[in-house]
matplotlib code that plots the C-alpha trace (Angstrom):
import matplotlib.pyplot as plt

x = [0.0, 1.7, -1.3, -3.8, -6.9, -9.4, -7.8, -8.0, -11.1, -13.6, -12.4, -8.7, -10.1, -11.8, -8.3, -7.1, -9.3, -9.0, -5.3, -5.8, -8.2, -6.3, -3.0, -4.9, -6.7, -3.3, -1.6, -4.1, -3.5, 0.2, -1.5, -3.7, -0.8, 2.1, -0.2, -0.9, 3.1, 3.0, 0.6, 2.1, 5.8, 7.3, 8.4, 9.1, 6.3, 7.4, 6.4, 2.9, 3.6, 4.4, 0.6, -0.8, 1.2, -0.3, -3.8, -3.4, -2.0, -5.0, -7.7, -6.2, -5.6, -9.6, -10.5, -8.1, -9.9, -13.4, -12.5, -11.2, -14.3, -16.6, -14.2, -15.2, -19.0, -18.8, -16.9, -19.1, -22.6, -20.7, -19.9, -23.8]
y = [0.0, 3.0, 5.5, 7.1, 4.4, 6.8, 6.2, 2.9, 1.3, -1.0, -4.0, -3.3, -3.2, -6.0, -8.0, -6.4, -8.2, -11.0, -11.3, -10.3, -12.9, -15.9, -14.9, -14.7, -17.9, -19.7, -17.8, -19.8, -22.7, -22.2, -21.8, -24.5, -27.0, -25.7, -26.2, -29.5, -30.5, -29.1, -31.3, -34.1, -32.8, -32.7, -29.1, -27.4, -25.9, -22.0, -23.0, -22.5, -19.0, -18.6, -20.3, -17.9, -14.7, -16.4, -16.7, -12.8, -12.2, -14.5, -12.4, -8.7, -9.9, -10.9, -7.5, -5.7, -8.1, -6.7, -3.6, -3.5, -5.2, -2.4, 0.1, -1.9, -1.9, 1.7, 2.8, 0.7, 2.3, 5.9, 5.4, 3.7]
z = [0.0, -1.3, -1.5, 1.2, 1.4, 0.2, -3.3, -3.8, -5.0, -3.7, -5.3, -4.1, -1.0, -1.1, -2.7, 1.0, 2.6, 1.0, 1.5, 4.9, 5.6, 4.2, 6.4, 9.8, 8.1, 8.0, 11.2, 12.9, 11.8, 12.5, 16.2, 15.9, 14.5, 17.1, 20.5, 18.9, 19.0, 22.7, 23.8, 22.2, 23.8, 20.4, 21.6, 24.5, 26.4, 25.6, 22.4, 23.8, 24.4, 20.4, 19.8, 22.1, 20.1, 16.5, 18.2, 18.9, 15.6, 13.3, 15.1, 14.8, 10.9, 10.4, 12.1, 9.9, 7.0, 8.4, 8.4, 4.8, 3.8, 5.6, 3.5, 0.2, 0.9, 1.7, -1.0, -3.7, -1.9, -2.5, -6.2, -6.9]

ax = plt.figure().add_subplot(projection="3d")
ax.plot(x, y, z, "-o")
ax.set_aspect("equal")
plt.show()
């Protein structure tokens, strides 16, 4: 992103989001796969403390996703 967001159009927004939404997608499943080889003792328990951080990080991504989608709606009512 190189430009202000007010110039960008709906459907660049909406590409954000989608972007977005796929890497908080796969950050949790990073999450989801690394707590699964703590329980297991395949790595040490402060590896819990890196699920816990990717948790964090998969849900401020979809909010950011959200918030790019709102963007696109608004932006697409605005030009109709």
């Amino acid at each position: 992103m190189t430009k202000p967001l007010s110039q960008y159009s709906s459907r660049e927004l909406q590409q954000f989001s989608e972007v977005i939404a796929k890497a908080a997608d796969l950050r949790e499943q990073s999450a989801i796969a690394l707590e699964t080889l703590v329980k297991s003792g395949q790595v040490s328990k402060s590896q819990q403390i890196t699920a816990i951080c990717y948790r964090h990080e998969a849900w401020i991504m979809a909010e950011a996703a959200q918030i790019f989608d709102s963007m696109a709606a608004t932006k697409s009512k605005v030009a109709a």
